[in-house]
N, C-alpha and C positions, 0 to 999 in steps of 0.2 A: 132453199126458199121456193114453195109455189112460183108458176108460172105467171099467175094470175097476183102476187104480191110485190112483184118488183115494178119498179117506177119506170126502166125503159129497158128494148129490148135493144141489140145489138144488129146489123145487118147481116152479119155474119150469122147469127142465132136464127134470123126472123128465119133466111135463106135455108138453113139445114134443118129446123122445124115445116117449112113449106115443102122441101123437096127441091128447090127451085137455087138460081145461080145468086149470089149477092147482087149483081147487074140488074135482075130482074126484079128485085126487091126495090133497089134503088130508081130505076127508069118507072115503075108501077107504081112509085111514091111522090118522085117528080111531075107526073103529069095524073095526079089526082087519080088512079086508075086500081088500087089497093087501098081498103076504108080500115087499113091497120095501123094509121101515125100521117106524120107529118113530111114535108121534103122543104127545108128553107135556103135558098142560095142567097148567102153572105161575100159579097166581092166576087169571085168567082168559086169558090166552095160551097159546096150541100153540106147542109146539117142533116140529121134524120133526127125523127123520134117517134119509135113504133112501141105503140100500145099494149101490154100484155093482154089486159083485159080484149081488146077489140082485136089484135093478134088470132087469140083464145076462141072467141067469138068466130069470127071470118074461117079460121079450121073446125071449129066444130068441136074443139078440146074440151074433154070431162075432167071434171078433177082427178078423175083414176086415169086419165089418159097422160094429164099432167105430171102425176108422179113416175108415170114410163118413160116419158120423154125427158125428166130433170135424171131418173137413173141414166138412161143411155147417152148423155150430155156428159156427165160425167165423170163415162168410162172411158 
């Protein structure tokens, strides 16, 4: 499935599509500083919900860039 067709992205996904640590995804979602999703703390747990679309957007992903990265995901 496109990157740009699924309804949320994982921290772990968003993290190894950026290049970047899952920490860094999460801390850059928590204080408003990454325009790719959400950070909600519930009792003392974060939620996330990162955007494929605005994900997509924020990297610069083409649809042909999209289907290299859905191959080497998962290989």
């Amino acid at each position: 499935m496109p990157l740009t067709n699924r309804k949320n992205i994982s921290v772990k996904e968003a993290a190894e599509i950026m290049g970047k640590s899952q920490q860094f995804v999460r801390v850059g979602l928590q204080r408003q500083l990454l325009p790719i999703g959400t950070a909600v703390k519930l009792s003392s747990k974060w939620t996330y919900h990162i955007s494929p679309k605005l994900l997509a957007e924020y990297m610069g992903i083409t649809e042909g860039d999209n289907q290299c990265l859905l191959k080497r995901q998962a290989v």
